[in-house]
Structures are given as structure tokens and as C-alpha cells.
C-alpha positions as a LaTeX table, in Angstrom:
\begin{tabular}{lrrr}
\hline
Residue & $x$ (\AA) & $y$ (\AA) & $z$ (\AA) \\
\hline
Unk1 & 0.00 & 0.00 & 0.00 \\
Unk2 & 2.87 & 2.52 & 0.54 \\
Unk3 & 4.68 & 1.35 & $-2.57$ \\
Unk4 & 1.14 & 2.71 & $-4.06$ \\
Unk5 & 0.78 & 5.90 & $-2.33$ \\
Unk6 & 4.76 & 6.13 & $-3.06$ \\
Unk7 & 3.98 & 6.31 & $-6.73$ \\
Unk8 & 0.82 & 8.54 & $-6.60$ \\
Unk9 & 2.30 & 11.06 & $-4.62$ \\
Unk10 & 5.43 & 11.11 & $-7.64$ \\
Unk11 & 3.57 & 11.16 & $-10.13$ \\
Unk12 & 0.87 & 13.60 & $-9.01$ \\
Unk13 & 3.60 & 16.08 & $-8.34$ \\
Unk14 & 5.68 & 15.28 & $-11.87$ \\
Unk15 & 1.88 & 16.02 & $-13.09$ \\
Unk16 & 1.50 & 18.94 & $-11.79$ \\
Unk17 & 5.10 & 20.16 & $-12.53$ \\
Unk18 & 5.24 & 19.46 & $-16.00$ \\
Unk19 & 1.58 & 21.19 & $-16.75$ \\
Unk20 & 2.33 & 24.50 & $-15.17$ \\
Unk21 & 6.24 & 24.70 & $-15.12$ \\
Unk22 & 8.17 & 21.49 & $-17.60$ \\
Unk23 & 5.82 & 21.71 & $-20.34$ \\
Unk24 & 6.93 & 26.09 & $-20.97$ \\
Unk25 & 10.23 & 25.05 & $-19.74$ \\
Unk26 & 10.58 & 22.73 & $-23.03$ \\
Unk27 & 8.94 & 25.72 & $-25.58$ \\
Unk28 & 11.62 & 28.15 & $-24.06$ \\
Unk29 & 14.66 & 25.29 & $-24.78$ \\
Unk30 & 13.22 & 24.04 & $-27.96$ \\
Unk31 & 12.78 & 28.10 & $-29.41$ \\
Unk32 & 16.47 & 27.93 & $-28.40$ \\
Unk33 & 17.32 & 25.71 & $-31.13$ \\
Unk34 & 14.67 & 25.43 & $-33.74$ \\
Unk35 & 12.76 & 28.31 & $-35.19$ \\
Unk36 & 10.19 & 28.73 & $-37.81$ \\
Unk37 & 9.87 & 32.26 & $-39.23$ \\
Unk38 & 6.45 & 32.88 & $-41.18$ \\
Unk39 & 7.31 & 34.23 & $-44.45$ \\
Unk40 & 4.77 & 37.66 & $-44.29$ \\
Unk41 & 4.63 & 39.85 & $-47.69$ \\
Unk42 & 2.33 & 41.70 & $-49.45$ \\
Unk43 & $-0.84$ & 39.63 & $-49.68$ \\
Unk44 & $-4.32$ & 41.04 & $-49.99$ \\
Unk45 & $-6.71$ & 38.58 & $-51.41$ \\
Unk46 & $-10.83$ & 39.42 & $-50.60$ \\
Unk47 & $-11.52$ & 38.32 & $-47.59$ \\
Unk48 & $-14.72$ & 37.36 & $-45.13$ \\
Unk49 & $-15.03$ & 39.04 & $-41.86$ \\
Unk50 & $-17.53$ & 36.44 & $-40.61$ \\
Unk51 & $-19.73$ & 37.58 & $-37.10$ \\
Unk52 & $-22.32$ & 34.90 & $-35.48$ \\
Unk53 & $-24.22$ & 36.75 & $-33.70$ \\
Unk54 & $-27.44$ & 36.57 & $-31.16$ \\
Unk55 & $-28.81$ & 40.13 & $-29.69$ \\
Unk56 & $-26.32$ & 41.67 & $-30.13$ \\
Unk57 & $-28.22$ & 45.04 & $-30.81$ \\
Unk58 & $-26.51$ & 47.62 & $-28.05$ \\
Unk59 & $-22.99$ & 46.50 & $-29.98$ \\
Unk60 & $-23.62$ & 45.46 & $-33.68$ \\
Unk61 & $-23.55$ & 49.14 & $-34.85$ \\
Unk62 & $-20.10$ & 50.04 & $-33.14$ \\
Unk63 & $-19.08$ & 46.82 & $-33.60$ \\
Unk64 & $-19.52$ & 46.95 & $-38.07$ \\
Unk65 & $-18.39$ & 50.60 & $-37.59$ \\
Unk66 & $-15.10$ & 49.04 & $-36.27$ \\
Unk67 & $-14.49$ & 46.70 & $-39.11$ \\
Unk68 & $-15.47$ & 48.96 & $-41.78$ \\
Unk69 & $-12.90$ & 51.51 & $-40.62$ \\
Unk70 & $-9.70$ & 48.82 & $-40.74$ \\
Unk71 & $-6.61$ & 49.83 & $-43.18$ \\
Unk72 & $-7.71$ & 46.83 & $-45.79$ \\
Unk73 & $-7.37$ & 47.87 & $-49.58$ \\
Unk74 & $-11.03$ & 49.06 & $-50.57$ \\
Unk75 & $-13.22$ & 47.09 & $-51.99$ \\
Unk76 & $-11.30$ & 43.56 & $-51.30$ \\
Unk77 & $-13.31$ & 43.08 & $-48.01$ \\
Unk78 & $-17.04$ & 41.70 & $-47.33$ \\
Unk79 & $-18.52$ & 41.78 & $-44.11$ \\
Unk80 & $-20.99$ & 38.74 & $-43.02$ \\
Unk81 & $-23.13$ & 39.01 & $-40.24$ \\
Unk82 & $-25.28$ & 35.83 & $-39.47$ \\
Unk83 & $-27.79$ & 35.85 & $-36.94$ \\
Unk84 & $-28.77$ & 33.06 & $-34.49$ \\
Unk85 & $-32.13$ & 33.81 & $-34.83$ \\
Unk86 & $-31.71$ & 37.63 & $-33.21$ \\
Unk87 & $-35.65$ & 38.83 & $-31.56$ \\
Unk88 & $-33.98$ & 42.33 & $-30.40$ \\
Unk89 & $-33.82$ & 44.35 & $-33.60$ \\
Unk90 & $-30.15$ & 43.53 & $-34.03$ \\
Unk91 & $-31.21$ & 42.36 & $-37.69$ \\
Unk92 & $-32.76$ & 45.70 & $-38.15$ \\
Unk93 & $-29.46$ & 47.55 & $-36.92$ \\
Unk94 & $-27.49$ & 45.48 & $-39.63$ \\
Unk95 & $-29.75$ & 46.16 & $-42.10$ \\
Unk96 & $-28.91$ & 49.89 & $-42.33$ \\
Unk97 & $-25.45$ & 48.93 & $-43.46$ \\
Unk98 & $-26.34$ & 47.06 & $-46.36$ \\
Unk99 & $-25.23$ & 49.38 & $-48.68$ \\
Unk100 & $-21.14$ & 49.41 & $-46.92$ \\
Unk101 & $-20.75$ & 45.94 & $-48.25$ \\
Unk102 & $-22.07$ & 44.23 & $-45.36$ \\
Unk103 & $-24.35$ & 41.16 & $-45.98$ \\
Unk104 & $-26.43$ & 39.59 & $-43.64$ \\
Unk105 & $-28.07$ & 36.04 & $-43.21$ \\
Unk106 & $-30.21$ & 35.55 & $-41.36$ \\
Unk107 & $-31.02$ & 31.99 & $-39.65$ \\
Unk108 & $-34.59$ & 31.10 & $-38.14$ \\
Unk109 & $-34.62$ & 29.65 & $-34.67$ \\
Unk110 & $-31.97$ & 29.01 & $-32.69$ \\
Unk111 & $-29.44$ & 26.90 & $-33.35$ \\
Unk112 & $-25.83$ & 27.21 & $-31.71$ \\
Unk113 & $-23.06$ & 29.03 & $-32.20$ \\
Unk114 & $-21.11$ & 26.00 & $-34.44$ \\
Unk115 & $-24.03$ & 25.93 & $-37.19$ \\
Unk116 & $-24.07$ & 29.55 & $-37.03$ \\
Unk117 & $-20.42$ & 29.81 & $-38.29$ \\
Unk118 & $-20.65$ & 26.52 & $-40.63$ \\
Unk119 & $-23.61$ & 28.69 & $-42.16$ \\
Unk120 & $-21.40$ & 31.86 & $-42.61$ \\
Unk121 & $-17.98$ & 30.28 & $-43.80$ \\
Unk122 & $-20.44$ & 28.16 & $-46.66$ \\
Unk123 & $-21.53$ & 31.83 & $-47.55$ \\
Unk124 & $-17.85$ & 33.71 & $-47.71$ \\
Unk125 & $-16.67$ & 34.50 & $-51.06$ \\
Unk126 & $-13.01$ & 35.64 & $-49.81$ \\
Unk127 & $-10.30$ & 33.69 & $-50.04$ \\
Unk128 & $-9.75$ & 34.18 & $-46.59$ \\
Unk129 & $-11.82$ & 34.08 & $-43.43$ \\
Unk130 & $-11.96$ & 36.19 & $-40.68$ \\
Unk131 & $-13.70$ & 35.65 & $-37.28$ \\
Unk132 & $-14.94$ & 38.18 & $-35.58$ \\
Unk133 & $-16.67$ & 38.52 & $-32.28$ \\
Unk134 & $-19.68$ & 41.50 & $-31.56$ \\
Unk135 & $-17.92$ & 42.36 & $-28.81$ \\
Unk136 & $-14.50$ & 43.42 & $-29.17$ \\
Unk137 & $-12.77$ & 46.19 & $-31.01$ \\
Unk138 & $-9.87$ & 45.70 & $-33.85$ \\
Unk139 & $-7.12$ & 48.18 & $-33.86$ \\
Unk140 & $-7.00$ & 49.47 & $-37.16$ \\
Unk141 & $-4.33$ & 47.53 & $-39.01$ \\
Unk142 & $-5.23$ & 44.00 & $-37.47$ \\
Unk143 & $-6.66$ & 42.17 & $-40.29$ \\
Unk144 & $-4.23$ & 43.23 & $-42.79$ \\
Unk145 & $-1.61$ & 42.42 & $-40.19$ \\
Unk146 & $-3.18$ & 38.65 & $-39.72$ \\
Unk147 & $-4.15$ & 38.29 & $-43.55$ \\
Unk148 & $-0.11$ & 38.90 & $-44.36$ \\
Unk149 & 0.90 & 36.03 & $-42.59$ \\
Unk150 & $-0.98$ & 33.87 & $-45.45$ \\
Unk151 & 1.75 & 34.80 & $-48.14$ \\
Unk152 & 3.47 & 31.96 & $-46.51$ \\
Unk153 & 1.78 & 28.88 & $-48.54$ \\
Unk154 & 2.59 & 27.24 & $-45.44$ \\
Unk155 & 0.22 & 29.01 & $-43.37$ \\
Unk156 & $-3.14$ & 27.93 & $-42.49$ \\
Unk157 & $-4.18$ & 29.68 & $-39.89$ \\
Unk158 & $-3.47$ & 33.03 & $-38.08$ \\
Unk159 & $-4.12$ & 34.20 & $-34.57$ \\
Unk160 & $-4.36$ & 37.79 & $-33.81$ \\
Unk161 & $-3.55$ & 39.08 & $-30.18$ \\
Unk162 & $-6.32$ & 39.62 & $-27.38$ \\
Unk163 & $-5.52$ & 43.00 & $-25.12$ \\
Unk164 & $-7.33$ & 43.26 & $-22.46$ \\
Unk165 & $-8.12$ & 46.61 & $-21.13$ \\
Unk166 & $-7.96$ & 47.84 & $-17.47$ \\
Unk167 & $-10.69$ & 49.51 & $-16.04$ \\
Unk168 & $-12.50$ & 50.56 & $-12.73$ \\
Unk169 & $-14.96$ & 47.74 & $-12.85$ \\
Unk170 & $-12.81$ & 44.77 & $-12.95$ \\
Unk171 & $-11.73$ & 43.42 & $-9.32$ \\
Unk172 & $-9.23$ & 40.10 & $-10.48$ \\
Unk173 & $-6.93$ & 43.05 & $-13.19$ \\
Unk174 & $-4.39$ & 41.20 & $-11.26$ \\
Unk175 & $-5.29$ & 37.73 & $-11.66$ \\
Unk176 & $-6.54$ & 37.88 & $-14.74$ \\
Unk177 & $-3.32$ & 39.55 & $-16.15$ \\
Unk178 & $-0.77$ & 37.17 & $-14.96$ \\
Unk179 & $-2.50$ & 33.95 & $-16.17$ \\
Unk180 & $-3.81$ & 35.70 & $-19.47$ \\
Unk181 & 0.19 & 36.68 & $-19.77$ \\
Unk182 & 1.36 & 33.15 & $-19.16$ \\
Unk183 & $-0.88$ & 31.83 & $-21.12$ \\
Unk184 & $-0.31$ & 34.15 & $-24.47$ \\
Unk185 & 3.50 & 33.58 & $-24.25$ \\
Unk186 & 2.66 & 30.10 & $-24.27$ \\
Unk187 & 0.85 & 30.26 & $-27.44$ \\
Unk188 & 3.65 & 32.77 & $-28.65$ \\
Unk189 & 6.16 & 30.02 & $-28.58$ \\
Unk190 & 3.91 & 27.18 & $-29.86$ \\
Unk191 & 4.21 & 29.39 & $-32.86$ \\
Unk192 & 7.46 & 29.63 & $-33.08$ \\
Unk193 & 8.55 & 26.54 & $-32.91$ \\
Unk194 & 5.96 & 25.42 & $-35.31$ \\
Unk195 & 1.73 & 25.34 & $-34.83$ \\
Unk196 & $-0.23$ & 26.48 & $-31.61$ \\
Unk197 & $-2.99$ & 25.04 & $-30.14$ \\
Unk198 & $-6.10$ & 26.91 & $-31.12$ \\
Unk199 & $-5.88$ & 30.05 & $-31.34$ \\
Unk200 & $-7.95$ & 33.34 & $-29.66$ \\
Unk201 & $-11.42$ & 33.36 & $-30.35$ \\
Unk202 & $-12.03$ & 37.06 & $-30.65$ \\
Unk203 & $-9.50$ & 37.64 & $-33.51$ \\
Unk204 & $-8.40$ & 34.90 & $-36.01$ \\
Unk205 & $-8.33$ & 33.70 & $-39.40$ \\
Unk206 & $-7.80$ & 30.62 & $-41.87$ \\
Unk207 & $-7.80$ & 29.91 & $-45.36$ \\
Unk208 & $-11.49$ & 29.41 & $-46.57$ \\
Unk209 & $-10.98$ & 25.82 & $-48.42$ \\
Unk210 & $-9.32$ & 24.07 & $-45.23$ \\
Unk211 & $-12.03$ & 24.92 & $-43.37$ \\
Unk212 & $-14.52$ & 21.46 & $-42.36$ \\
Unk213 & $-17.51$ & 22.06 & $-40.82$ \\
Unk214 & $-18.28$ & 22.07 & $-37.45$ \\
Unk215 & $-20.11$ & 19.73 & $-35.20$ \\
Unk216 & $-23.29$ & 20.59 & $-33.81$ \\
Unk217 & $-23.41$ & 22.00 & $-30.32$ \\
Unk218 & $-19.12$ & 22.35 & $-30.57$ \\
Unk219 & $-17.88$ & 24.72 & $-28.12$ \\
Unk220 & $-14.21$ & 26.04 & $-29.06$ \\
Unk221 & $-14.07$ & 26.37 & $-32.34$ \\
Unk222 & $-11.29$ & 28.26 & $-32.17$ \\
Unk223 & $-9.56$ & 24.93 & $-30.90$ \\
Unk224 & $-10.81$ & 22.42 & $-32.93$ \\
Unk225 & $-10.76$ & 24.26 & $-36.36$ \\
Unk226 & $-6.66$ & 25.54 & $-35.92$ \\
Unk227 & $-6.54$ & 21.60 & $-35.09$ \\
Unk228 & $-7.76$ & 20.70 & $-38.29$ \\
Unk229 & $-6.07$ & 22.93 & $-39.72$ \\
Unk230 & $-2.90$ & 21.40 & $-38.59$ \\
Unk231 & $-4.17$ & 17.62 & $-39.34$ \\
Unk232 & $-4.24$ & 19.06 & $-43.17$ \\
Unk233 & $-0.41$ & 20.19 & $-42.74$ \\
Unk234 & $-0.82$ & 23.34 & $-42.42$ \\
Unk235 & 0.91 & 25.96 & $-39.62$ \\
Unk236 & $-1.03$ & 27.74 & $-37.31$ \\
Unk237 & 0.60 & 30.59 & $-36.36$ \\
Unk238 & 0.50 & 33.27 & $-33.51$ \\
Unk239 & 0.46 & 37.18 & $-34.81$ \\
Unk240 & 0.88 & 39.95 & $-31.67$ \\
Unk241 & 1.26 & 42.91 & $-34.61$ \\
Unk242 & $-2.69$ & 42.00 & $-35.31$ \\
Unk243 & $-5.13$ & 43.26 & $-31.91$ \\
Unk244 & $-8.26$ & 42.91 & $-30.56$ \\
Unk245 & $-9.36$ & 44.50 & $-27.40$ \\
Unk246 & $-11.73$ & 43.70 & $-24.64$ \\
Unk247 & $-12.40$ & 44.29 & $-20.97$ \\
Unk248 & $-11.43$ & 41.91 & $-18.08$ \\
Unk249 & $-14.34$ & 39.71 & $-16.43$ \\
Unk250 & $-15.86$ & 41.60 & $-13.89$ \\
Unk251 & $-15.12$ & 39.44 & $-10.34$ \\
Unk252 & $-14.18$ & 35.59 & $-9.91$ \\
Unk253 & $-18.35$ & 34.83 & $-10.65$ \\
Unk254 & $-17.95$ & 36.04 & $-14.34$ \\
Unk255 & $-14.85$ & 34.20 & $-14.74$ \\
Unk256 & $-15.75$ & 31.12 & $-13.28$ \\
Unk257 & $-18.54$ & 31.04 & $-15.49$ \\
Unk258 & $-16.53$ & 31.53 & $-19.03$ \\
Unk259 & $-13.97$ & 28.99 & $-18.15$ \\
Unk260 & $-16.44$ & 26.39 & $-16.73$ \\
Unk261 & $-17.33$ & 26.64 & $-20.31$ \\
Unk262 & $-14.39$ & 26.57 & $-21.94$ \\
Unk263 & $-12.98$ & 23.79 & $-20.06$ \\
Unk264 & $-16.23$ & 21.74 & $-20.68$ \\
Unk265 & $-15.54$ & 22.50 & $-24.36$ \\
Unk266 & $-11.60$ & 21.12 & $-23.73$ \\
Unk267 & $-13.49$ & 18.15 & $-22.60$ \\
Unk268 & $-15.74$ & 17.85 & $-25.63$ \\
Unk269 & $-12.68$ & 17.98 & $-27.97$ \\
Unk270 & $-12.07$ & 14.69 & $-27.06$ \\
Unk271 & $-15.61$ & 13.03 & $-27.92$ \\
Unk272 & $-15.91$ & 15.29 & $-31.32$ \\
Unk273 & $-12.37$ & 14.20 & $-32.82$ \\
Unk274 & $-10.89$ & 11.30 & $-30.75$ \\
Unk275 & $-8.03$ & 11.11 & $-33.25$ \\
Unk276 & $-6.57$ & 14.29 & $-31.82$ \\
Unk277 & $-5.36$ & 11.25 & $-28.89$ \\
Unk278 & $-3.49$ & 9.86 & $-31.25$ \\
Unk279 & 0.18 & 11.27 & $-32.30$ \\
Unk280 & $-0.27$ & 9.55 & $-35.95$ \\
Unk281 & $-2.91$ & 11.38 & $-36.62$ \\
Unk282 & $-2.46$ & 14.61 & $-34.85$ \\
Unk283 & 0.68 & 16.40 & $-35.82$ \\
Unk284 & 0.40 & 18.64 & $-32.82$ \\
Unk285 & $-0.32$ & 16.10 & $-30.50$ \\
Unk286 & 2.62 & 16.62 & $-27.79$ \\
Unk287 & 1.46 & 20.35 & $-27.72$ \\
Unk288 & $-1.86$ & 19.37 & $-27.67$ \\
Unk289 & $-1.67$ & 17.10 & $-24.57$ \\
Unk290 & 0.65 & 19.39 & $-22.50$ \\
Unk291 & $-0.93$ & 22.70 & $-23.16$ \\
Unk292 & $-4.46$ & 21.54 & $-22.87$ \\
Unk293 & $-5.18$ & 17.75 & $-21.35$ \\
Unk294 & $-2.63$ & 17.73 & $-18.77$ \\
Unk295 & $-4.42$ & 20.84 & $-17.41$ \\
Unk296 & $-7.51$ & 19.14 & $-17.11$ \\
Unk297 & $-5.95$ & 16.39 & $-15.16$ \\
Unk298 & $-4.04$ & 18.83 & $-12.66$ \\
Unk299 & $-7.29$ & 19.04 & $-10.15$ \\
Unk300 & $-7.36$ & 15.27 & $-10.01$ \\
Unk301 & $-3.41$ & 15.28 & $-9.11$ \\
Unk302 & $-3.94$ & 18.19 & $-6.69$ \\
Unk303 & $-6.17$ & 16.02 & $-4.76$ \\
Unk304 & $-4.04$ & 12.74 & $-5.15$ \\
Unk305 & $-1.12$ & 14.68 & $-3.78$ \\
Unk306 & $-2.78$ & 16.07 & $-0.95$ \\
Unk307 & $-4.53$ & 12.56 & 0.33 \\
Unk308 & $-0.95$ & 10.94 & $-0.86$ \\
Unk309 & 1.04 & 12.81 & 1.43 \\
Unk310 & $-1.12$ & 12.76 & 4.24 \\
Unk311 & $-1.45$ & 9.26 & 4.36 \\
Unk312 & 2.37 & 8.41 & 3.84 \\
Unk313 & 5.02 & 8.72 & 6.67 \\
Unk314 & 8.24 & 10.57 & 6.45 \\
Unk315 & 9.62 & 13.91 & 6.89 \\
Unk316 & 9.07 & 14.91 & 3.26 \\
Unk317 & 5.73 & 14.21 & 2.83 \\
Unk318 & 4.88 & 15.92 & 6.11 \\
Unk319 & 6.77 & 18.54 & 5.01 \\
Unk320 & 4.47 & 18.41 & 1.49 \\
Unk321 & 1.30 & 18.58 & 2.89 \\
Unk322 & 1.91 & 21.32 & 5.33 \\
Unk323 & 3.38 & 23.07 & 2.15 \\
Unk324 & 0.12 & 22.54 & 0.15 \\
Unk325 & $-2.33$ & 23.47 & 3.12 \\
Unk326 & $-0.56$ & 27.43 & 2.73 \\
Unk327 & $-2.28$ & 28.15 & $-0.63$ \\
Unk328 & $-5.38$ & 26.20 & 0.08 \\
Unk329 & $-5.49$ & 28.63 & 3.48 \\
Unk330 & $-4.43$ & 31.53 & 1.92 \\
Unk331 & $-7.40$ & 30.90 & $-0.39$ \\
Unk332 & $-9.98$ & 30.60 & 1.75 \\
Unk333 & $-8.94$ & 33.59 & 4.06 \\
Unk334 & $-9.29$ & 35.83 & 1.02 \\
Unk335 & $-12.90$ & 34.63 & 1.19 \\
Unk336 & $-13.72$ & 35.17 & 5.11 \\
Unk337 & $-11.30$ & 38.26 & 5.83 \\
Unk338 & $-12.16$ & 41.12 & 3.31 \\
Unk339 & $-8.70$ & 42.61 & 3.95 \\
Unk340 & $-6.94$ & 39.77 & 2.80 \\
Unk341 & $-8.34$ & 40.82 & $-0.73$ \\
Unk342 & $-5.69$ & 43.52 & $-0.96$ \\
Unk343 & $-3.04$ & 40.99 & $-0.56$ \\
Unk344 & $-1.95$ & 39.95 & $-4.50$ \\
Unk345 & $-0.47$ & 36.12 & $-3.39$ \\
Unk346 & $-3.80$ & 35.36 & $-1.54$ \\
Unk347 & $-5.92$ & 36.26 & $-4.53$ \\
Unk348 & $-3.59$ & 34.67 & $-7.07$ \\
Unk349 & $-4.22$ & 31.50 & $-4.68$ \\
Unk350 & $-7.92$ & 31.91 & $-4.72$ \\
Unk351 & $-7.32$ & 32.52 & $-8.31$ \\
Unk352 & $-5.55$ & 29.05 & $-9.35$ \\
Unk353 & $-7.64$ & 26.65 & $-7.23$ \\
Unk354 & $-10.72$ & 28.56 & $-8.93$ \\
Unk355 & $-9.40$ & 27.55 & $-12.26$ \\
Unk356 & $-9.05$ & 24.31 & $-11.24$ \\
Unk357 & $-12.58$ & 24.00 & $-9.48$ \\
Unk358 & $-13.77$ & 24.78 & $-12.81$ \\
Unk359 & $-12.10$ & 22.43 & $-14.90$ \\
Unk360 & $-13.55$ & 19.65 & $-12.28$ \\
Unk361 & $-16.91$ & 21.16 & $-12.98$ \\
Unk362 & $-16.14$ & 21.36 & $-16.91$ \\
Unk363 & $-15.45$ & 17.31 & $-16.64$ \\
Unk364 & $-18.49$ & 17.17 & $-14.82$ \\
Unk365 & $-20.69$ & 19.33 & $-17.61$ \\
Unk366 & $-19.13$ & 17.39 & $-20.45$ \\
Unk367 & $-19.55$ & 13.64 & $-18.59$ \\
Unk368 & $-23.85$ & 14.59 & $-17.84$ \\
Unk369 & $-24.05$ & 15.99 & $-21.15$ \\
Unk370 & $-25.04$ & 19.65 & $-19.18$ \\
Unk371 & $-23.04$ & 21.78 & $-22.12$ \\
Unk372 & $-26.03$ & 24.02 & $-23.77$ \\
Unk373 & $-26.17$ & 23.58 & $-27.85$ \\
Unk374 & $-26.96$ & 27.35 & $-27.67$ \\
Unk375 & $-25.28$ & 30.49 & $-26.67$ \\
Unk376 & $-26.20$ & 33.35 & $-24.11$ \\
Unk377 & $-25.06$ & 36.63 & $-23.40$ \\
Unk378 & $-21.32$ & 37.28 & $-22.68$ \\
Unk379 & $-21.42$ & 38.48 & $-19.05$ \\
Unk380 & $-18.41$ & 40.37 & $-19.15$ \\
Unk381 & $-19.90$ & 43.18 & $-19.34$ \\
Unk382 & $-20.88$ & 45.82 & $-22.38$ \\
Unk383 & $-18.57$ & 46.67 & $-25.31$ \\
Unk384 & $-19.52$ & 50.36 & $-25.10$ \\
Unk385 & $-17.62$ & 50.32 & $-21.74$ \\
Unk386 & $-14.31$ & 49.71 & $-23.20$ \\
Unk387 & $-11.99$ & 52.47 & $-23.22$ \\
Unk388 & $-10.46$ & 54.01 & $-26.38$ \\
Unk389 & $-7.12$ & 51.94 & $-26.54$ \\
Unk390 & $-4.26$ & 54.44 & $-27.79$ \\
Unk391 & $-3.16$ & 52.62 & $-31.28$ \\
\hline
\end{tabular}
């Protein structure tokens, strides 16, 4: 039985480790020694900028305004807004900018976010696609900045960069920016040392003919369609010249929401395209695994470590599960002494075992089947809050 314990406690911890600390550790050595420039130039094809949206009415208008004022050459640039069966006059809103070279479909019912962007990519007429979220705002030069990448023939897919903007409102700036940091310099390197995995929602783009159709009811398809991508030997690559801007989540609630969801969606890529478990047929399948299913696992090795070390006897483990009750206390104190709030390590504690809650709860989503087929409102927070970035 200790020989057991031995080897969970190990292998938790090596688990844990490699997920957070090993796995960017191996980027940073590997960008060291192997590199692989994109090959930008002067490329501007006619492209799609396609939007799914569902009332979206307070943001449509700013948000079109936005896109029709990027530095694109004229007339090489069509603008697609489909809407998820929209019952709050955003159709009406769109319609007044029919004559900018903005089309609209519109889709009756509703019917998910996924068939809502199969719909619009089947309707594109550019060589290249852009998606586009209601909410955010471009800076001006971003889409000609993520359609250049695609002179390289190699390039399939192109990431733009996701800002997000401080304000009053927010109350985890701090949190927020340190993993949002970590994890964009992840991605950063995954491109340079080849393909990422997925790319930012809010600002990205792919070549029109490698795009396959999405599941119904998929969640990230900004994971599984770079993935694709990828499986039809094509780079995905990671542009921070091209940005997007948005506002932080409002408190831990918002946040724990959005990546309950996203980390149900992890979960789902594995049901939707099992082969991306298998290193034959998924060329970024080391990347894959270490950026995003060895995160999923890291609650289940938290635990194991904990009850591990408790159980065994020695110095060391003693030692370890003192060590682990500091961040699990410093936690819970930011939650029953208010002042403890101002203290950055306790919320940054509250901060990671949140994320990790919510990947348990994702598994939990995905394994009952609770993941909605439909969307609902982003509850960041409105658009027409976010300050005017200086570009």
C-alpha cells in the first residue's frame, strides 16, 4: 500500500510540474534551437469578416463601424453578419449597413453558435476568413496584419492578439493579467517553434478551403478548427502585430462562469475528434496534450497529492502537505477576511484553485451531457464600456 501511495504522490507532483512549469520550460529550450519564421509579404486577397451573432443590438452598430474603418485595400473586403435567430432588432441595426458591403443572413430559430459559423464560412466568397466577435474592437491595421501572414503557402491559420483593457470595474486586473500573460506567451512560442494550439477566439483567421464544418453544439471552435487545420499540414501561427481589445471579467463569478465553459468545451474535444489522442494522426499532438489535457488532469493530481502525502510517513511528505495546506489557506482567508483581498499572493491563490474548481466542474458538464447547444449573453460586461485603446 505505501509502494502505491509512493507512486501517486510522484507522479501527481511530476503532473503537476510538467503542466504548469516542464511543459513552458521545453517551448523556451526548444525556441532555443529550432525556429520557424512565417514568411509575411504583401498579400491582400478578398476576404470574409464572418460575425455569429445573437442580440447583439446595443454592440452590432459600433461593432460593423469598427471593421469597416480597418486599413484593408477598398473594396477587397465583405462583411458577413449571421444571426442566431436575433428577436432584439439587431437584424434591423445590420440592415442599415447594407449598402457598406455588409451582408447579412439571417437563420430562423436558434441553433448554436457552431451551425451559425458553418452557415457563414459556406456563404464567404473571400479567399480568406476572418472571425470576428460583436464584442471586441480591432485596432485598425489588425486584419491586414493577420491576412499577411498567409503569403506563406505554409500558413493555415493566423491568430491575432487579445488586449485586455484595465478599467474601474474589474476586481481580479491582477489575476486575470498574470494567467492571461502566461498563457499568451505560451501560445507565442507554440508558434514559433511550429503550430499552436487553437488560437484566440475574438480575432483569427484561416484559409477558406481548409475549413470542415463544425459539429453541432461544438464549443471552441477556435480549438478544434486551428486543429484541423494542422491535421491538413498546415501551420497555425501566432500574430501579436494584429489586436483585438476587450475588458477583463468583472469578479471571480464572471470568470468562473466563461472557463467552466471553456474547459467543458476542452473536454468535448475529445468526444468530437478522438483522433486528436493519437500522435499519428495529430501532428500537434505533444502540444496538444501538455498545453491543454494535462491541465484538465491537474485538479485530479492536486487532490491525489494532498490525500498521498497525508497518508504516507516521512519527513518529506509531512513537510508536502503542510506546504500545500498554505495556498489552500491563503485561499480561503481571502474569502472570510475582506482585507486579505488587498493581498496579491492570496488572490492569485484563490485565483488558481478557482481555475481548477472549474475544470472539475467542466469534466463534470461534459460527462452529464449539461453543455447548452446554444449560446447566451457574454457576461463580461458591455462593449460600449471599453476604453479608447491608444493605437
Amino acid at each position: 500500500m505505501e509502494l502505491i501511495l509512493t507512486c501517486l504522490f510522484w507522479s501527481s507532483l511530476a503532473c503537476i510540474l510538467y503542466t504548469y512549469l516542464g511543459y513552458p520550460c521545453a517551448l523556451w529550450v526548444l525556441a532555443r534551437f529550432t525556429r520557424c519564421p512565417v514568411e509575411k509579404g504583401d498579400f491582400a486577397p478578398e476576404i470574409s469578416i464572418v460575425i455569429a451573432v445573437w442580440n447583439e443590438a446595443p454592440e452590432i452598430a459600433r461593432r460593423l463601424d469598427n471593421l469597416l474603418a480597418q486599413d484593408y485595400p477598398a473594396g477587397r473586403t465583405e462583411i458577413l453578419v449571421v444571426s442566431d435567430g436575433c428577436d432584439d432588432g439587431t437584424e434591423e441595426v445590420v440592415a442599415r449597413y447594407r449598402d457598406r458591403n455588409v451582408r447579412h443572413l439571417r437563420l430562423p430559430g436558434r441553433n448554436g453558435k457552431s451551425f451559425t459559423l458553418n452557415q457563414g464560412v459556406a456563404a464567404a466568397t473571400g479567399e480568406i476568413v476572418v472571425f470576428a466577435d460583436a464584442r471586441q474592437q480591432f485596432a485598425p491595421g489588425a486584419v491586414a496584419a493577420l491576412v499577411a501572414n498567409f503569403h506563406d503557402p505554409r500558413v493555415g491559420c493566423v491568430s491575432g492578439e487579445l488586449i485586455l483593457v484595465k478599467d474601474e470595474v474589474s476586481r481580479i486586473k491582477a489575476e486575470m493579467g498574470a494567467y492571461w500573460s502566461y498563457e499568451k506567451w505560451i501560445r507565442k512560442a507554440e508558434s514559433r517553434t511550429g503550430s499552436m494550439v487553437g488560437a484566440t477566439g475574438a480575432i483569427y483567421a484561416i484559409r477558406r478551403k481548409l475549413h470542415i464544418p463544425l459539429p453541432p453544439g461544438t464549443i471552441l471552435d477556435d480549438v478544434l478548427t486551428p486543429l484541423r487545420v494542422a491535421e491538413q499540414g498546415y501551420r497555425c501561427v501566432f500574430d501579436s502585430s494584429s489586436l483585438a481589445y476587450d475588458l477583463f471579467s468583472k469578479d471571480t463569478g464572471v470568470e468562473w462562469s466563461r472557463k467552466v465553459r471553456t474547459l467543458t468545451g476542452n473536454w468535448q474535444l475529445l468526444s468530437l475528434q478522438p483522433g486528436l489522442l493519437l500522435p499519428w494522426r495529430n501532428p500537434c499532438w505533444w502540444r496538444f496534450i501538455s498545453h491543454k489535457i494535462m491541465r484538465l488532469l491537474v485538479p485530479l493530481a492536486l487532490v491525489v497529492l494532498f490525500v498521498s502525502g497525508a497518508l504516507l510517513p516521512g519527513t518529506i511528505y509531512r513537510w508536502a502537505t503542510s506546504l500545500q495546506c498554505l495556498p489552500y489557506g491563503a485561499a480561503a482567508v481571502t474569502g472570510l477576511v475582506p482585507v486579505a483581498r488587498s493581498i496579491r499572493i492570496t488572490r492569485l491563490c484563490r485565483f488558481f484553485l478557482i481555475l481548477n474548481a472549474a475544470a472539475a466542474c467542466g469534466f463534470w458538464q461534459w460527462i452529464t451531457g449539461g453543455s447548452s447547444l446554444v449560446w447566451g449573453k457574454n457576461p463580461v460586461g458591455p462593449a460600449a464600456g471599453l476604453p479608447q485603446a491608444k493605437w
